[in-house]
C-alpha positions in Angstrom: -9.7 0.0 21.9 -7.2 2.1 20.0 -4.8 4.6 21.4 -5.1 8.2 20.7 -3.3 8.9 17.6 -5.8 6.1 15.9 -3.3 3.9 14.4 -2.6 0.9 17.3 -4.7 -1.1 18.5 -4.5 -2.2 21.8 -7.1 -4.6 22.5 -9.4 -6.3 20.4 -11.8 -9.1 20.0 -14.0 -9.1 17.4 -13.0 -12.4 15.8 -13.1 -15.0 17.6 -10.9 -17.8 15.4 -7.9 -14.9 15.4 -8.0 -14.3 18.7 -7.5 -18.1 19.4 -4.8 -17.8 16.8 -2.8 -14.9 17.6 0.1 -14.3 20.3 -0.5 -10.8 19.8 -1.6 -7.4 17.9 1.0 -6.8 14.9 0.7 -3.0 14.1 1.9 -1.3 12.0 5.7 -0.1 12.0 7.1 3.2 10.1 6.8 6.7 10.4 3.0 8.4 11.2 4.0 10.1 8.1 5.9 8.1 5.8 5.1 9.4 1.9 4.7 5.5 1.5 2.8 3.1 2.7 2.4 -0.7 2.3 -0.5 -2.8 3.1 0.0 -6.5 3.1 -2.7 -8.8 4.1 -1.6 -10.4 7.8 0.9 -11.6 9.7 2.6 -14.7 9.4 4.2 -17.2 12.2 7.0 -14.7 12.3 5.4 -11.8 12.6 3.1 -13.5 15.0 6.4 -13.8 16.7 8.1 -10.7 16.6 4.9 -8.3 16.6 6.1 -6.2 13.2 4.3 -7.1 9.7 6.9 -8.8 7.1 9.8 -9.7 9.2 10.2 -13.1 7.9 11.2 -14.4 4.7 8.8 -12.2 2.7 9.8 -8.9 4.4 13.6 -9.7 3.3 12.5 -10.0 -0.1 10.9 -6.3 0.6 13.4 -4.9 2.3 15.8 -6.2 -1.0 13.6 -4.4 -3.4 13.1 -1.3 -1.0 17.1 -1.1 -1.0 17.6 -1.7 -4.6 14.9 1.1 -5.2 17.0 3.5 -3.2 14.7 3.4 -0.2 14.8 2.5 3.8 12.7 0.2 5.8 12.4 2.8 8.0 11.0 5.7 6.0 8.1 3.6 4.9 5.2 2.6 6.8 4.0 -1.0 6.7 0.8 -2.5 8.0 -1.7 -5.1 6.6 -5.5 -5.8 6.5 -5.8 -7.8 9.6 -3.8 -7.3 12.5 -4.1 -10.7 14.0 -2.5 -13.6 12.2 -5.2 -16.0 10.7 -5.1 -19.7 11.7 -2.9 -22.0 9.4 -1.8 -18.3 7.3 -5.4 -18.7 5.8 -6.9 -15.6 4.0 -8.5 -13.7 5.9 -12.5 -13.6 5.5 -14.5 -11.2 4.9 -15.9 -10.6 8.2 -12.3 -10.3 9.9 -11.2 -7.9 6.8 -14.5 -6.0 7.4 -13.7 -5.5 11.5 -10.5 -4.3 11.2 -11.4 -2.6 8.0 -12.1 0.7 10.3 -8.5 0.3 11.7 -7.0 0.9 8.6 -8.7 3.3 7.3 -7.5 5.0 10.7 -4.2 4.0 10.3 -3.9 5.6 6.1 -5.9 8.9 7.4 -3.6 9.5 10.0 -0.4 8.9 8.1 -2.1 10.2 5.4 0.9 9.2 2.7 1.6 10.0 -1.0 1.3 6.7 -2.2 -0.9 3.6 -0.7 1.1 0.0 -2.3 -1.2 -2.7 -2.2 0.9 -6.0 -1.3 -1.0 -8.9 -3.2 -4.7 -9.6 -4.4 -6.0 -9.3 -0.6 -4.8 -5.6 0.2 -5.6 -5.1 -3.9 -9.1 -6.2 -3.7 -10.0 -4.4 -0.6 -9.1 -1.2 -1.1 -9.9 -0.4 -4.6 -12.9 -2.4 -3.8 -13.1 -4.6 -7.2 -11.6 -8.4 -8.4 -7.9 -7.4 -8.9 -5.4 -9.8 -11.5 -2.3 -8.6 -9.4 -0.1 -10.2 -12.3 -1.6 -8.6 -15.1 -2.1 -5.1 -12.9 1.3 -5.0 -11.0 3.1 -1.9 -11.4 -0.2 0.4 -12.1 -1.2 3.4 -10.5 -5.3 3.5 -9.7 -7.2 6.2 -7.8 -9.2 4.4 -5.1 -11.9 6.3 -2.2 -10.7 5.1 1.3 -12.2 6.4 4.2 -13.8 9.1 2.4 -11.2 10.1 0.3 -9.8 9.6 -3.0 -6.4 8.2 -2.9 -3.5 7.2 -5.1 -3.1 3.2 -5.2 -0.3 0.8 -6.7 -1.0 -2.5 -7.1 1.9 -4.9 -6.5 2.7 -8.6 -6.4 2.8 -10.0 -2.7 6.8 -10.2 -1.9 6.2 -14.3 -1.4 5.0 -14.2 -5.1 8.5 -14.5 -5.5 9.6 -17.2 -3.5 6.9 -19.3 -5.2 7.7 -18.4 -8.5 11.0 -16.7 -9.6 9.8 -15.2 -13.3 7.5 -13.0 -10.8 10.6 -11.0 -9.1 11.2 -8.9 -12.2 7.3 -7.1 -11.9 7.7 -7.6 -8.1 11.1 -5.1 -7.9 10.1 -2.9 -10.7 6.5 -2.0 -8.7 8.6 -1.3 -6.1 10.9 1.2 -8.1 7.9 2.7 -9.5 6.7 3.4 -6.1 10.1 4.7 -5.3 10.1 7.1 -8.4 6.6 8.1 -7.9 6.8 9.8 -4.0 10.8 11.1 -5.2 12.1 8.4 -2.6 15.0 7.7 -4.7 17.4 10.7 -4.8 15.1 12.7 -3.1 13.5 14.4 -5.8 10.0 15.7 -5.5 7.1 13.5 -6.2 5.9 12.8 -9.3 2.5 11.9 -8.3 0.7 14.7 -10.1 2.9 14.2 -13.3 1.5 10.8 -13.1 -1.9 12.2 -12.4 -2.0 14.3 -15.6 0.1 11.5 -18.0 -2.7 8.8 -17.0 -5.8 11.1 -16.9 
């Protein structure tokens, strides 16, 4: 079941390992229509926890790079593939990405943003619907159809790319900024999505 404005869900049982798994439904978190909007691919113990997707040590590593790009957690919207944390932090599998697949799409019509960023090779993969190399492709701009529609997509490096591996942070922060300078977040100028459009058509 999923409230009226589409984007939480309430109550759901589709996959049976998350269900056994979760201590509850993490939503989404931002503004219905935030001009950017970040899809990671589940929650962790923490946000398990807390009920908000990255709260824990990888959402301070995003909240960093948000600041340093001149933006607010709280003018962004943040959500992941799978609202129900996956047993162990596994992957999720394709049959739990494909049953709360219709979720998301909900969830990016509704808020309908500027800008989709992909958080690491989950989120990547799914929605532009292809094998991603987030390394390589970090920091690129891709049109994608979700839901229907064609969309704008950036493909970033997961936030806990970088406490893995520290050389990542550098493409980590500057998809971010691009993001950033892309929607006009930072300074509030206007976006520069169809500049973008035309420079990489």
């Amino acid at each position: 079941m999923v409230d009226t404005d589409g984007a939480d869900v309430c109550a759901c049982e589709r996959c049976p390992a998350l269900v056994e798994s979760r201590s509850r439904i993490v939503n989404g978190v931002g503004p219905d229509d935030a001009a950017l909007l970040f899809v990671g691919e589940g929650p962790g113990a923490t946000e398990d926890e807390r009920g908000e997707p990255f709260v824990g040590r990888s959402g301070t590593v995003l909240d960093d790079a948000l600041r340093d790009a001149g933006l607010d957690r709280a003018d962004v919207r943040i959500t992941n593939c799978v609202r129900c944390r996956p047993p162990e932090n596994r992957d999720p599998r394709v049959e739990e990405l494909d049953n709360c697949a219709g979720f998301l799409e909900r969830e990016i019509e509704g808020v309908d943003p500027d800008l989709v960023v992909t958080l690491g090779k989950v989120p990547g993969e799914r929605l532009l619907d292809r094998a991603v190399a987030v390394t390589r492709e970090a920091g690129s701009v891709v049109d994608a159809r979700i839901g229907g529609r064609r969309r704008r997509v950036l493909v970033c490096l997961h936030p806990a790319a970088t406490l893995y591996d520290g050389s990542q942070r550098d493409a980590f922060e500057a998809a971010i900024a691009t993001a950033a300078d892309l929607v006009g977040a930072a300074g509030g100028d206007q976006s520069r999505l169809g500049e973008y459009r035309e420079e990489s058509s």
